[in-house]
N, C-alpha and C positions, 0 to 999 in steps of 0.2 A: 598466594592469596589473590595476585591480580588477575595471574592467568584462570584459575578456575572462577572470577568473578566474572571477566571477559569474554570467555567461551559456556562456561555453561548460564548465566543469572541474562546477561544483557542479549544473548543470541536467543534464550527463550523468550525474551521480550518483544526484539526485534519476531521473531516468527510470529506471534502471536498479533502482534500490531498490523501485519502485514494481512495476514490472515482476516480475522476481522474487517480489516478495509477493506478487502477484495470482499466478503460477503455485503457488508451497508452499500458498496457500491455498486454488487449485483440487484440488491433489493430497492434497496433507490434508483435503480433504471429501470427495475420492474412497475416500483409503483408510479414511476411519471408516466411510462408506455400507458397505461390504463387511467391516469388522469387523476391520483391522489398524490399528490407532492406534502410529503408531511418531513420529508428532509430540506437542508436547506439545499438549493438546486446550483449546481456546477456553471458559472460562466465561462471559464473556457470549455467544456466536455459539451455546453449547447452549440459553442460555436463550429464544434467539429461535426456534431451530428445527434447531440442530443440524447436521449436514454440507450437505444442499441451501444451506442458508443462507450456508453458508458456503463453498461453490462458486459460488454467484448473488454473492458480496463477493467474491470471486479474480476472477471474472469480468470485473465492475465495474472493478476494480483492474486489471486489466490492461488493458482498454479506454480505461480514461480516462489510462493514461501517458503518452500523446501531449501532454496536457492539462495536465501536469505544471508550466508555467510561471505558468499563470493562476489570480488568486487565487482566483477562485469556486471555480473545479476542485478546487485545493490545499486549500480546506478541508472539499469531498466528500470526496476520495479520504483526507484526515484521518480524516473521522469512520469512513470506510468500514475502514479499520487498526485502531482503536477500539474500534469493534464485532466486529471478525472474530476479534480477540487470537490468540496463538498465536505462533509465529517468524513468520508471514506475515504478520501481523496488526502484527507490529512493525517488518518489516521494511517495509512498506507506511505506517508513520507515520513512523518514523524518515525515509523517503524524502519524505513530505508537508513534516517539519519540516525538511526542510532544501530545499525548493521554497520554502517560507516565508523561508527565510534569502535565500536568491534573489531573492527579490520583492522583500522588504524592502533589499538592499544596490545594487539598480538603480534604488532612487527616492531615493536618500541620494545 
């Protein structure tokens, strides 16, 4: 029961989350490049450089969902939510940290 909770229920999740953040992050870099900010806006992803930067981390994020199981990955695509902040930014960690629960309850 744990192992097919672990690998199939929480890794859909984790992919999903991750997923998702990688798109709000694309489209909230979208819409601030063009000057409608209806997300709430990234302090640290402005300090880095602002919307590009923050569609090059939605990018990212969404590329590497695939990725989502392995630990290397899971702690990019950590930092990558970290840095991007924002609903995307969170939904893209919150989706890391529980790739991490993942990992962690398949080697127990």
């Amino acid at each position: 029961m744990a192992s097919w909770f672990a690998g199939g229920f929480l890794g859909k999740i984790a992919y999903v989350l991750v997923l998702v953040g990688g798109i709000v992050l694309v489209v909230s870099g979208i819409a601030d490049l063009i000057g409608m900010t209806f997300f709430v806006p990234s302090a640290l992803g402005s300090v880095f450089g602002g919307a590009i930067f923050q569609m090059i981390l939605g990018g990212a994020a969404f590329v590497l969902a695939r990725r989502v199981k392995e630990l290397l990955w899971t702690i990019v695509i950590l930092l990558i939510g970290l840095i991007g902040g924002g609903i995307g930014g969170a939904f893209v960690t919150i989706g890391a940290i529980v790739s991490l629960v993942l990992i962690f309850l398949k080697r127990v």
